[in-house]
N, C-alpha and C positions, 0 to 999 in steps of 0.2 A: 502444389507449388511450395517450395521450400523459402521458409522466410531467413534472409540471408543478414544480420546486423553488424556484420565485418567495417571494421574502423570505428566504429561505434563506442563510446563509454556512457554505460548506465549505473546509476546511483540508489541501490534498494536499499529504504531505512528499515530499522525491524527485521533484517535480514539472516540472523542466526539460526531462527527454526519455522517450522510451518508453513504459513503462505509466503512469508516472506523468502524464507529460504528454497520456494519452491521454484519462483518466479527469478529468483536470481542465477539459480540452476536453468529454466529454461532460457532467460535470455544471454547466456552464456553459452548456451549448448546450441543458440542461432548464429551464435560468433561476439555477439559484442563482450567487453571486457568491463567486469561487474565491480563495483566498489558495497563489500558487504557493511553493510552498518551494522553495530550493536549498541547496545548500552554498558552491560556490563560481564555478560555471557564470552568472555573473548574465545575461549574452547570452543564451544559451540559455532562461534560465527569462522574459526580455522576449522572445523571440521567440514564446513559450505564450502569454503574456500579449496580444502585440498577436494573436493568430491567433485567440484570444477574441474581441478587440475587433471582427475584421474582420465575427465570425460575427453580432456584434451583444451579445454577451455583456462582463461585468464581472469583472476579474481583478485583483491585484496581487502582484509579486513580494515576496516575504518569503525576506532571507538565514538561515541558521540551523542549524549543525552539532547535525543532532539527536541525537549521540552525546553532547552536551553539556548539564547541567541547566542551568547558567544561559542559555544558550544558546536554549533551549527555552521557558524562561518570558518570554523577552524577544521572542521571535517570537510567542508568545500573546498576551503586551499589546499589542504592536503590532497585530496582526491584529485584536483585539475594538477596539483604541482607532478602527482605519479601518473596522469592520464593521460595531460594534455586539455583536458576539458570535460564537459560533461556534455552528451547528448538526450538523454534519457532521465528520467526520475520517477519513480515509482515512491510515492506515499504509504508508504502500506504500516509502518508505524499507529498502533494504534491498543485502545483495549478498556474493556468496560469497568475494569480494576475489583469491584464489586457491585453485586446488586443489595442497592439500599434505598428503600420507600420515599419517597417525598417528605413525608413527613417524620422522618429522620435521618434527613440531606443535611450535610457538615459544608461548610462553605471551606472546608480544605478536601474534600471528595470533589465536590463542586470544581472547582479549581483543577486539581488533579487530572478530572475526564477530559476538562473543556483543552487542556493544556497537552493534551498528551494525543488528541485527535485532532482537533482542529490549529492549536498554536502550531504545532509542529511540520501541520502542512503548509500553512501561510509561510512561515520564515522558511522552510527550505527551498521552499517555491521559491521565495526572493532570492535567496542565496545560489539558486545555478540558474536563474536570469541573464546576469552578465556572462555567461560562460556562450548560455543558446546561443543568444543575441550575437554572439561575436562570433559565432560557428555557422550561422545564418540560419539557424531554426532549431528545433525540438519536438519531443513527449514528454507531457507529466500525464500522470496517471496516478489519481487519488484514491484511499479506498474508502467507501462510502458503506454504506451496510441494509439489508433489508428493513431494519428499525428505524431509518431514519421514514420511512412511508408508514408505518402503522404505530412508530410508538415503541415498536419492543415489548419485551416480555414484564413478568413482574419486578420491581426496581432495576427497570434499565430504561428511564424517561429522559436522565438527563445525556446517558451514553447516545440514545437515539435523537435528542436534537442535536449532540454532536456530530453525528452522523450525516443528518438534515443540512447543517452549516455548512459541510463538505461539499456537498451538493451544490447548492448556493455560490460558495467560494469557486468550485470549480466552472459554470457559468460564465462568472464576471470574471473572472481570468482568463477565461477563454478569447472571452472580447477581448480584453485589455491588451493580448501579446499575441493575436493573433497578424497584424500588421509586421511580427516581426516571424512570421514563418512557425512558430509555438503554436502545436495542439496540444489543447488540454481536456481533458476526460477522467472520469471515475468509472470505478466498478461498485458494484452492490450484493456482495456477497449475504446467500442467507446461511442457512445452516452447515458451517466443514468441519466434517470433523479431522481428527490429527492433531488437533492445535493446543496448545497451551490456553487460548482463551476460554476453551470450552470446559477443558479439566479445572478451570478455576469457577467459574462463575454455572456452569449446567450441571444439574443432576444426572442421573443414571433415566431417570423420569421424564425429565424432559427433553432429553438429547428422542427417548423414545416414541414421544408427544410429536416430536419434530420431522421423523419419518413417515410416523403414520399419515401427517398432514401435507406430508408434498407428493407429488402427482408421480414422481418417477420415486419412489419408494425407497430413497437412501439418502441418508446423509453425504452430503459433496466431497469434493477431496481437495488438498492446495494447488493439486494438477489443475482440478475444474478452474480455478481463480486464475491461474498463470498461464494458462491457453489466450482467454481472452486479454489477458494483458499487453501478451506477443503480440496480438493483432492490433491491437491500439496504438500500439509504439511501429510500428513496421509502417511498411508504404500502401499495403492493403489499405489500409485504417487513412488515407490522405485525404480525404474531404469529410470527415466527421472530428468534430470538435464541439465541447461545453456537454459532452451526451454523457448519458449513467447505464451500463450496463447492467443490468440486473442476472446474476448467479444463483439460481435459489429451488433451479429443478422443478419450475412451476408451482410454489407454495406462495407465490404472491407474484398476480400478474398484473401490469398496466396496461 
């Protein structure tokens, strides 16, 4: 079955490379018309942009530090004022910036994680509320991560209750808009590699720690993440809401 998102406008934050830009390409490549977020990479998020285009699909780059409220509601007007609206939103904005012990946690690290996972979902979530709601429903789709179930690696406690929050957050949202036609869900990605997150914060060691321990024997890819996102956002996906996806190749099962 082909999943078809024609007329559709989705809104992927973090959307210039990796999972983000994977997921933006797949729901582009089912039809809907993608607004690329970045922060500051704008090359990078027109090179998503034109790799849409080539596929035959509709995209536009959108700047927009989503750690930031004004920030955020300025990238929503823009994006309904070139769309028409928003039906979709993919959270995928996110990143563990470094790993640092507890007990040499800076309450500007602190701040930074908690602000760049979790604030960024809540306020953009708020900010294409009024778009769903007036379109008479939606998807968001939050990314949540395997750390927020076990903790994470070594200094990545405070990234992983970030994580944990998402979870949580996505829940009570779930409820809260689901009277207006809004599903909401997370994914929980474990180990992908490709990513920028990993080239910063993993070793050569423990990208390799990470294979040995999951059941299908590889590290993931931003395909594996943007499969099931498609299906969260589509009509498949129409009676599940507040649920967490877990992506992790069998290295952590519930």
């Amino acid at each position: 079955m082909n999943i078809d998102l024609s007329g559709k406008v989705a809104l992927v934050t973090g959307a210039s490379s990796g999972i983000g830009a994977e997921i933006a390409r797949t729901l582009a490549g089912s039809g809907a018309k993608v607004a690329v977020n970045y922060r500051s990479n704008r090359e990078a998020a027109e090179q998503v942009v034109r790799a849409i285009a080539a596929e035959g699909g509709s995209a536009m780059p959108f700047e927009a530090d989503v750690t930031s409220v004004p920030d955020i509601e300025r990238m929503v007007e823009r994006v309904t004022a070139a769309f028409g609206g928003i039906d979709i939103l993919v959270n995928n904005a996110g990143h563990m910036l470094e790993r640092l012990a507890n007990a040499e946690m800076t309450e500007s690290l602190y701040d930074r994680v908690m602000d760049l996972n979790l604030k960024s979902t809540v306020f953009v979530s708020k900010a294409v509320l009024p778009s769903m709601i007036a379109r008479g429903g939606g998807h968001i789709v939050n990314m949540s991560s395997v750390a927020a179930h076990h903790g994470g690696g070594p200094g990545s406690s405070v990234y992983a209750a970030s994580k944990a929050a998402v979870i949580a957050y996505t829940k009570g949202l779930a409820k809260e808009v689901a009277p207006h036609g809004i599903l909401v869900n997370a994914v929980s990605p474990g180990f992908i590699g490709q990513t920028n997150f990993h080239a910063v914060v993993t070793s050569d060691e423990g990208r390799k720690a990470a294979v040995a321990s999951t059941p299908l024997a590889r590290e993931g890819l931003p395909s594996d993440v943007a499969g099931p996102v498609l299906f969260l956002v589509s009509g498949l996906a129409g009676f599940i809401t507040g649920e967490t996806i877990e992506i992790n190749g069998g290295a952590y099962m519930r």
